[in-house]
C-alpha positions in Angstrom: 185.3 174.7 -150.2 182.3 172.5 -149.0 179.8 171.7 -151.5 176.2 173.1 -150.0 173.7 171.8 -152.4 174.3 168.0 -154.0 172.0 169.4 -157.1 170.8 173.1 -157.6 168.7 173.2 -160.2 168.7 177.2 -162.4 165.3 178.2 -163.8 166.7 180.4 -166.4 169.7 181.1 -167.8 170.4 184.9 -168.6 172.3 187.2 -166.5 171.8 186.4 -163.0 171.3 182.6 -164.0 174.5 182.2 -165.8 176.3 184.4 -163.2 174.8 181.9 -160.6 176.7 178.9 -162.3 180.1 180.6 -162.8 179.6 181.5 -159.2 178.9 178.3 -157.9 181.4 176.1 -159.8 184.1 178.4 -159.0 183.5 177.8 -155.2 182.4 174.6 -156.1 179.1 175.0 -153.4 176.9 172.6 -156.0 177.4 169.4 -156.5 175.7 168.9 -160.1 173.4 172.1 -161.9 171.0 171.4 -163.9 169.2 174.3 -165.9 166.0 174.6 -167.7 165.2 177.3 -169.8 162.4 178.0 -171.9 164.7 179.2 -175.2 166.6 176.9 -177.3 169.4 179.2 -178.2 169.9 179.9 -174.4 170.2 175.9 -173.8 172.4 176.1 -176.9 174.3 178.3 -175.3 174.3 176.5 -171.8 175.9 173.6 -173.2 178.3 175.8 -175.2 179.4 177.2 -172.4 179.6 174.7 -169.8 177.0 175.8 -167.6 175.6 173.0 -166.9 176.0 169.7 -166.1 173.0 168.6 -167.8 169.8 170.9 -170.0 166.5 170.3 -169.6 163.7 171.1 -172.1 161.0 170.4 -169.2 160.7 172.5 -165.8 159.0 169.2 -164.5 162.1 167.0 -164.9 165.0 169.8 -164.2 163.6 170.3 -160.7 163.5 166.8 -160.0 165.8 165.9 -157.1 167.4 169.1 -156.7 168.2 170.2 -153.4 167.9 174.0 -154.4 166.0 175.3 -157.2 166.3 178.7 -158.3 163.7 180.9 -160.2 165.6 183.1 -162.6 162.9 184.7 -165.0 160.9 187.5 -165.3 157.9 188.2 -162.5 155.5 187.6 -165.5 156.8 184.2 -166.2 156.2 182.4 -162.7 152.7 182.3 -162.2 152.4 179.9 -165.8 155.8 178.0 -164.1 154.4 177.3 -160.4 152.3 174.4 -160.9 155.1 172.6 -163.2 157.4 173.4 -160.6 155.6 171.8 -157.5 155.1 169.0 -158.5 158.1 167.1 -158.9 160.0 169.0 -155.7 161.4 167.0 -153.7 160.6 167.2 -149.5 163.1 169.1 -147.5 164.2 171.1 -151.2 164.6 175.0 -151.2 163.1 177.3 -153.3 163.9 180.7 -154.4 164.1 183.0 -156.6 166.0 186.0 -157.7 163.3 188.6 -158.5 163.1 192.5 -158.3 159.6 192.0 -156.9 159.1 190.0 -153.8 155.0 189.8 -153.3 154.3 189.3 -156.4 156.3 185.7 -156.4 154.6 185.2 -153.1 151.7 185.3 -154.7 152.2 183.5 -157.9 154.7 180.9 -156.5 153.6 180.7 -152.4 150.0 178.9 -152.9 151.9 176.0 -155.3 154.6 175.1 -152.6 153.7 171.8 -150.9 154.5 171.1 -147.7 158.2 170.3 -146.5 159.4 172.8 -149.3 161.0 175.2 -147.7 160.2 178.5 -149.7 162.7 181.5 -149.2 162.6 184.4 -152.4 165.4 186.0 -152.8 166.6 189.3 -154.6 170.8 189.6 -155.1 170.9 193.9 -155.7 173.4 193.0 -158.5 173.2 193.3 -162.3 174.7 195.0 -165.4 172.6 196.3 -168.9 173.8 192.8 -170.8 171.4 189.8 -170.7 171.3 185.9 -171.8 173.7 183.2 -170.8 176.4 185.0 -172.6 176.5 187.7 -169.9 177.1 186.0 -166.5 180.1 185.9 -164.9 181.2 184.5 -161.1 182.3 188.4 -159.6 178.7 189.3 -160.4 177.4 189.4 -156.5 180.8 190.1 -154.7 180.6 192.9 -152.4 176.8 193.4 -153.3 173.5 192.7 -151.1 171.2 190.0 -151.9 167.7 190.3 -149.8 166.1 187.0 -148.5 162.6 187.7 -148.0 161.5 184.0 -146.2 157.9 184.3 -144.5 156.9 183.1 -141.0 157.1 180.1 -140.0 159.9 179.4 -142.5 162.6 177.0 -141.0 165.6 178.8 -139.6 167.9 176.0 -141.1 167.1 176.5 -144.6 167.4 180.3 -144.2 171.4 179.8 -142.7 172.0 177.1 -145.5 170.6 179.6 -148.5 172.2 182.6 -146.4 175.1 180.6 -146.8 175.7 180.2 -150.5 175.4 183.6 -151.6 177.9 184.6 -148.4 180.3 182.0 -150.2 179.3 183.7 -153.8 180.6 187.2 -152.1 177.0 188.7 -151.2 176.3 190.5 -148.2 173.0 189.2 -147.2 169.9 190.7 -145.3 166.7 189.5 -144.2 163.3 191.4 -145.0 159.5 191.2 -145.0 158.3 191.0 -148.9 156.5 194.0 -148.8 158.9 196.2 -147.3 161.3 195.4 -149.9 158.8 196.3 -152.6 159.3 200.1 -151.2 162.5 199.9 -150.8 163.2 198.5 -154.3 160.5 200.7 -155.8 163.0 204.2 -154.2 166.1 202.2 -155.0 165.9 200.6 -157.9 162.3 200.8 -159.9 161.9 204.5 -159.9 165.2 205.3 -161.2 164.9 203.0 -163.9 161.6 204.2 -165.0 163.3 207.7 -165.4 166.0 206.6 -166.7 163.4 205.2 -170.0 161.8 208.2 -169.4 164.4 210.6 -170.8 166.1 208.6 -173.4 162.9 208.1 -174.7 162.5 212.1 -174.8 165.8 212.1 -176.5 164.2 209.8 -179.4 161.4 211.7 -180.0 163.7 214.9 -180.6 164.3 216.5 -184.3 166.7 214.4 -186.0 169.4 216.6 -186.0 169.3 217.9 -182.5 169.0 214.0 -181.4 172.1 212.9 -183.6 173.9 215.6 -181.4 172.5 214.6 -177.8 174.3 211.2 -179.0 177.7 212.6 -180.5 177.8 215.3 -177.4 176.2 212.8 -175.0 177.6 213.6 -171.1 178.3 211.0 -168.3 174.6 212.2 -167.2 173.0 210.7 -170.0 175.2 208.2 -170.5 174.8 206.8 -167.2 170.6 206.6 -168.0 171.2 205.3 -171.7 173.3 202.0 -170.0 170.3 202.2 -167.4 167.5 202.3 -170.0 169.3 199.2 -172.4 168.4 196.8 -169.1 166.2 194.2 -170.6 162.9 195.4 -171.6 160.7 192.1 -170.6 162.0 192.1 -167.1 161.1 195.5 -166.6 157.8 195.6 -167.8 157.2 192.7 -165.8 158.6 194.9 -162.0 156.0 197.9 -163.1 153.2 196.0 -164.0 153.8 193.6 -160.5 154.9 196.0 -158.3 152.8 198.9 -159.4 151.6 199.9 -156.0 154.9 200.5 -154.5 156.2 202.5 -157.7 153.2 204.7 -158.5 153.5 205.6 -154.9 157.5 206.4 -154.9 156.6 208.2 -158.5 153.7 210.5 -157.0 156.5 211.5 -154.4 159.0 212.2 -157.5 156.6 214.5 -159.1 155.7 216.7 -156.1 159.9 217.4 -155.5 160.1 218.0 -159.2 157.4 220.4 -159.4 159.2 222.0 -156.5 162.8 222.4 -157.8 160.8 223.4 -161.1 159.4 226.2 -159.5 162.4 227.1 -157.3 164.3 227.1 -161.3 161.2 229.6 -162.6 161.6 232.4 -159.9 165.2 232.1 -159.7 165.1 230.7 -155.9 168.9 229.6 -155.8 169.0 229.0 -152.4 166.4 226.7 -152.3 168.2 224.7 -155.4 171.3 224.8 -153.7 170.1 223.7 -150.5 168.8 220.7 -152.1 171.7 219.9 -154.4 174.1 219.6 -150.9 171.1 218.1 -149.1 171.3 215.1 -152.0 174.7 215.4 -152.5 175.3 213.7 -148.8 173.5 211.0 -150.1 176.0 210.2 -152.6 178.7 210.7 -150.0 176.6 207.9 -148.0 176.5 204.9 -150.8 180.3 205.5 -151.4 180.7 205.2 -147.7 178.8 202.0 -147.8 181.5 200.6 -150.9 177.7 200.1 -152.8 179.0 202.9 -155.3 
């Protein structure tokens, strides 16, 4: 394979960072990766593992030269990283990120991008419950979307050649304005995990008794929230707290159909709970149609 980027330089080095790296050396699309990360043991790691061809203690020099540059942190983390950042990017460099929240980096990261930069944010749909450097692996965004959210006026080049690397890392890609994605992230992806903390957390505050047996008699139902809910904690506070709008919005909608089918359970109203049960069920149908289940 070609190699698209002479140095990509990872912000980060968790899941998706450390996924990025296995990804790119096994299609060998970078020609060096540096990474900087703000944790020692994760640059311990880094160097453990091979995932870099060289660590950096300092944002400011990590950056410096790289063709790509890749934001790999929580949402809460970039505004305090921008102006470190900028300043040593070189001119005609991308920069992107991989964020659940799209406006928010626009607004923390946009205002610090100097001229000739060409700024595309990014979101690969693609994760598991593990985090840190340990985690990532190359098959991470095969068969999976990641958005691209560039804003107007954004050079179509840059766009093909960053559409480019995750099509050769196995990612289906899409373009989209920032906000939509917000509300289409918030239904998706946001919501569901805030339930998803919502009801394990229920289960903690149960007797002890009753709560050792929701664990020993636990069905795929709640199993399939508990690996949900044991996503990493920082990054999710950070997608409610920056992409509140959106979520409180999606969450209002939640607890008007939940007051409904919680009626429709009181009076014994069947057919309305069936109706909806086949109504969602198609939906189901629908993402293993799309090979997204």
């Amino acid at each position: 394979m070609t190699v698209l980027f002479d140095k990509v330089c990872l912000i980060g080095i968790g899941l998706i960072g450390s996924s990025l790296s296995h990804a790119m050396r096994a299609g060998k699309l970078a020609g060096r990766i540096d990474v900087y990360d703000h944790d020692a043991e994760a640059r311990t790691v880094t160097v453990e593992l091979g995932l870099a061809d060289q660590v950096h203690d300092n944002v400011a020099g990590a950056v410096m030269d790289a063709d790509l540059v890749i934001l790999c942190v929580p949402a809460g983390a970039v505004a305090d990283l921008a102006p470190e950042i900028a300043k040593s990017l070189k001119t005609g460099a991308i920069l992107s990120d991989v964020g659940s929240v799209k406006q928010a980096v626009v607004r923390d990261l946009g205002p610090h991008v100097p001229d000739k930069v060409h700024f595309i944010p990014g979101h690969p749909i693609a994760g598991t419950e593990y985090s840190g450097p340990r985690a990532g692996f190359a098959d991470l965004f095969k068969g999976r979307w990641c958005i691209l959210t560039p804003l107007p006026g954004t050079d179509p080049k840059a766009i093909e050649r960053l559409q480019l690397l995750w099509e050769k890392m196995g990612s289906q890609v899409e373009l989209m304005e920032p906000g939509h994605h917000d509300q289409v992230l918030a239904i998706t992806s946001h919501l569901p995990h805030l339930i998803a903390y919502t009801i394990v957390g229920t289960a903690t505050g149960l007797e002890e008794t009753t709560q050792r047996e929701v664990i020993k008699f636990s069905a795929s139902g709640f199993r399939d929230f508990t690996r949900i809910a044991a996503s990493d904690p920082i990054m999710w506070r950070d997608v409610f707290l920056n992409n509140r709008e959106a979520v409180l919005e999606m969450l209002g909608r939640f607890t008007e159909d939940l007051t409904a089918l919680q009626r429709a359970i009181r009076w014994g109203e069947g057919e309305k709970l069936q109706e909806w049960f086949t109504r969602t069920r198609a939906i189901r149908r629908s993402i293993i149609d799309a090979k997204q289940a």
